[in-house]
C-alpha positions in Angstrom: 4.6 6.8 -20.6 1.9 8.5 -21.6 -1.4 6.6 -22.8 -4.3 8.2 -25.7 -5.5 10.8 -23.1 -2.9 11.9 -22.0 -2.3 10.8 -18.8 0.9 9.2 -17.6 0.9 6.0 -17.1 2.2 4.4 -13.7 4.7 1.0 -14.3 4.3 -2.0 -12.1 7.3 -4.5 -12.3 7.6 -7.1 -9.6 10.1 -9.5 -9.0 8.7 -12.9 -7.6 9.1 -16.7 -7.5 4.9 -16.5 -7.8 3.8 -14.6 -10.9 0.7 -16.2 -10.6 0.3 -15.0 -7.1 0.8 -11.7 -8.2 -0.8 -11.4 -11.2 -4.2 -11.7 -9.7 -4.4 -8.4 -8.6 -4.3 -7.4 -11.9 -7.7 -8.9 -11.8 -9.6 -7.5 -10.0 -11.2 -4.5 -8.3 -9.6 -1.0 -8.4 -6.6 -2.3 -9.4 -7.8 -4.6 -12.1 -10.2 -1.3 -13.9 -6.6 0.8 -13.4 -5.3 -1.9 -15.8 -8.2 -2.1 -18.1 -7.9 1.7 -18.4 -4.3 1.6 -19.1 -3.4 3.8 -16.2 -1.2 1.3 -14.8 1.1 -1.4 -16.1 2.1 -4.3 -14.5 5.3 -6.3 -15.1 6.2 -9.4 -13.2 9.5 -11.2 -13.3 10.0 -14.4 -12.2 14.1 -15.2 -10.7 13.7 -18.8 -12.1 13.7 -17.2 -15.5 17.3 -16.4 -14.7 19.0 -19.6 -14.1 20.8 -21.7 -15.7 21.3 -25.2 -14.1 18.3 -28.1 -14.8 16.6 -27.3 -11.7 16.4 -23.8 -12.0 18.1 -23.3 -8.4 17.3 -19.6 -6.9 18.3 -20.6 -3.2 21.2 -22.0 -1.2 22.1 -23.0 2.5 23.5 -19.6 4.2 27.0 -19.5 5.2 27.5 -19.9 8.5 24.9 -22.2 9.0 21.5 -22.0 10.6 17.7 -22.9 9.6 15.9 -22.3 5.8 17.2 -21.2 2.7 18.9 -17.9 1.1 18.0 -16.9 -2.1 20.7 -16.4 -4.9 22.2 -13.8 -6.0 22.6 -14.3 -9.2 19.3 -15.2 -10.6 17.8 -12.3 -8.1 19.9 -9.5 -9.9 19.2 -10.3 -13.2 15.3 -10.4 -12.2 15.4 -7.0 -10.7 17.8 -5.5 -14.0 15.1 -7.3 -16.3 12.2 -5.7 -14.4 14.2 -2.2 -14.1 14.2 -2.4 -18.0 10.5 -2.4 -18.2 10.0 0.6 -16.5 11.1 4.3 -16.8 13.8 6.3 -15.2 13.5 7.1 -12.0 11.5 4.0 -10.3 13.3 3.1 -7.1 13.6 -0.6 -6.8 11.9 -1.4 -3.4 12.3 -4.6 -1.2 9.3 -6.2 0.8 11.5 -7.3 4.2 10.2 -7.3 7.7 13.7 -5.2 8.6 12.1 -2.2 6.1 10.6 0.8 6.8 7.0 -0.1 8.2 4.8 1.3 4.9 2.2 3.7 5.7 -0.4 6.2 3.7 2.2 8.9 3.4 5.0 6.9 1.8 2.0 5.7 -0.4 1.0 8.8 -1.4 4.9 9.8 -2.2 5.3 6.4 -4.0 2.4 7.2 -6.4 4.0 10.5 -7.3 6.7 8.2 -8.8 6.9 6.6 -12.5 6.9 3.3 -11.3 8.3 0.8 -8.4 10.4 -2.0 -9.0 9.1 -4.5 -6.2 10.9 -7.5 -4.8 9.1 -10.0 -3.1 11.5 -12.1 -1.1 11.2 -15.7 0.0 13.2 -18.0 2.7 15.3 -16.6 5.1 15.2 -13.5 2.7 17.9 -12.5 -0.1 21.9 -12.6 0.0 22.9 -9.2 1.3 24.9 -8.6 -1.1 21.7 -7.7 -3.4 20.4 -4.9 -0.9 24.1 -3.4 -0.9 23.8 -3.3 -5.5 20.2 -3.1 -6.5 17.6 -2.0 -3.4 16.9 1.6 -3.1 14.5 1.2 -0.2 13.4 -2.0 2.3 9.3 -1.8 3.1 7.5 -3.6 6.1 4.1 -4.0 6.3 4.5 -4.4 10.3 5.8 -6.1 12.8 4.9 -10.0 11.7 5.7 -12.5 9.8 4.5 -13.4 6.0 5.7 -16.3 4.1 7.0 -14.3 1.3 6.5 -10.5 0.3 4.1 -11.0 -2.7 1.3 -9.9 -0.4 2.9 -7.3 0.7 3.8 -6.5 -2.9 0.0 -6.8 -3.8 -1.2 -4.4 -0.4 1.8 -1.4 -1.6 0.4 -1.6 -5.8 -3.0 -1.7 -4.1 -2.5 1.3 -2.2 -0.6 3.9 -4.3 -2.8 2.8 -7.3 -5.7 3.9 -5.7 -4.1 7.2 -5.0 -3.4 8.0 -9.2 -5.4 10.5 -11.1 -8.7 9.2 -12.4 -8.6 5.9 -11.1 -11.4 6.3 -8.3 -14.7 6.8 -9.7 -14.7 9.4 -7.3 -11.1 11.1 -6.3 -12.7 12.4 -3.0 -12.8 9.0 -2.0 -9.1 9.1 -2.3 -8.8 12.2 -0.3 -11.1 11.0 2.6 -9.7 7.7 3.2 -8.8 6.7 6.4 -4.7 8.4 7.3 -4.9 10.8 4.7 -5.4 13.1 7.3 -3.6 11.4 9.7 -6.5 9.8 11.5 -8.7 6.9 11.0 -12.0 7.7 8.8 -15.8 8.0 10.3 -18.3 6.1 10.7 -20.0 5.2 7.0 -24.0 4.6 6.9 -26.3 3.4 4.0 -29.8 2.4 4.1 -32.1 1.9 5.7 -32.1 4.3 8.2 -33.3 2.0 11.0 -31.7 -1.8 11.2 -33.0 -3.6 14.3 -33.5 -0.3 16.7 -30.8 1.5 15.6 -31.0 4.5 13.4 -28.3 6.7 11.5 -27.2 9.2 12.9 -29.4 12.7 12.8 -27.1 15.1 11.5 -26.4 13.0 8.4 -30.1 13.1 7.3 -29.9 17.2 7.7 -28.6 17.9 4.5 -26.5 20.3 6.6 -23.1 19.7 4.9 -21.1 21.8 6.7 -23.0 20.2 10.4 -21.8 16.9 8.7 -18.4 17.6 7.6 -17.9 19.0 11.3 -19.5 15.7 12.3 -17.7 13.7 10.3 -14.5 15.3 11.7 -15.1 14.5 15.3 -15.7 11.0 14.7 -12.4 10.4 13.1 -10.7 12.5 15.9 -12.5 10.5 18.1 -12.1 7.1 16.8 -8.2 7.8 16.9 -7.7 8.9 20.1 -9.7 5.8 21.0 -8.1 3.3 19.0 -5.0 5.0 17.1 -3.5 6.9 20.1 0.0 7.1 18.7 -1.6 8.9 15.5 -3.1 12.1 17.5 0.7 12.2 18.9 2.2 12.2 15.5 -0.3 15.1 15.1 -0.6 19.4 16.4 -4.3 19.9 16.4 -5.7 23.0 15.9 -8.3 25.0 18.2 -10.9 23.6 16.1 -9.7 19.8 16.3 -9.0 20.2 19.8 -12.4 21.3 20.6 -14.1 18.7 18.6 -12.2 16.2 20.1 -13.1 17.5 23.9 -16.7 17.3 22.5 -16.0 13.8 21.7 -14.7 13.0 24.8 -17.6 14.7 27.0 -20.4 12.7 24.8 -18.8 9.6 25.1 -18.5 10.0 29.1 -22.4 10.6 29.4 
């Protein structure tokens, strides 16, 4: 949809036993101005909404037996088709399950080249898999642990692609130099004053030098990876330059 300046307008819908929950990033922060601006919309559906018996049952005892609960299909499906009807074309209808995809800056960034998402935040044991095999498009982990349900991890994807649309960032360098965009972790960040309790910023940012900084700037996140992201540098073919900068990194740090 396009709003009054022409921009298009990214749908939200999210399917969860905790609107409330949800809702609240609506509220506040990047998110929350996104919304006020009308550059995002966001939907949520509640399963409950979907049943019909007087204690609005959305789980059951799995077959087969074993601990916790299952939730419904029934109630489930016609959450997601509600929520698919609130948004465009075209937006994939993503699950938040520990057995997903582990969610990282690049599916972000291809997420928020999307219309929308159609979220479902699971609870229990998780959802009768009979819904993944008719309705999910995709299954998204944040990582290898355990939440209690995937509204967080609902609220940590819409928090990430949103900050990734056009005009939502004061600033839409910010966007560009966050940490993974590049595949590595971001630099060091200073503000005043220059001295706190003996130590000062660093030299070369007080230079006005900008391309000394952005080369700077560079080796530190190189740097920082290789010390604390190994696996990212792997996932990565440096260039001369990188490569170099990195050595540099190396050699200081050993001094």
């Amino acid at each position: 949809m396009l709003i009054g300046n022409g921009t298009e307008q990214m749908q939200f819908a999210v399917v969860s036993l905790f609107p409330e929950m949800v809702g609240t990033i609506g509220e506040y922060g990047v998110v929350g101005r996104a919304q006020q601006r009308e550059l995002i919309s966001l939907e949520i559906e509640n399963p409950r909404d979907h049943t019909h018996d007087l204690h609005r049952t959305v789980d059951d005892r799995p077959y087969g037996g074993g601990p916790g609960m299952v939730m419904k299909y029934e109630p489930v499906a016609a959450a997601i088709e509600a929520a698919q009807g609130k948004c465009p074309d075209g937006c994939p209808v993503v699950y938040l399950s520990p057995q997903g995809q582990v969610f990282d800056q690049a599916m972000a960034k291809r997420f928020s080249t999307l219309p929308g998402l159609v979220l479902l935040a699971g609870r229990y044991e998780g959802i009768d898999e009979r819904l993944v095999e008719t309705h999910i498009d995709a299954e998204v982990s944040l990582g290898d642990f355990v939440l209690s349900g995937g509204e967080i991890a609902a609220m940590a994807v819409i928090d990430a692609v949103v900050r990734l649309l056009p005009g939502v960032l004061g600033d839409d360098e910010s966007a560009v130099q966050d940490s993974f965009m590049e595949g590595l972790l971001d630099h060091p960040h200073y503000t005043r004053p220059e001295e706190i309790a003996g130590s000062r910023v660093p030299d070369v940012l007080l230079s006005g030098d900008h391309a000394k900084i952005a080369r700077w700037r560079l080796k530190q996140a190189l740097g920082r990876s290789f010390e604390r992201r190994p696996d990212l540098l792997e996932k990565l073919d440096l260039d001369d330059e990188q490569q170099t900068l990195l050595d540099e990194y190396l050699k200081e740090q050993s001094q």
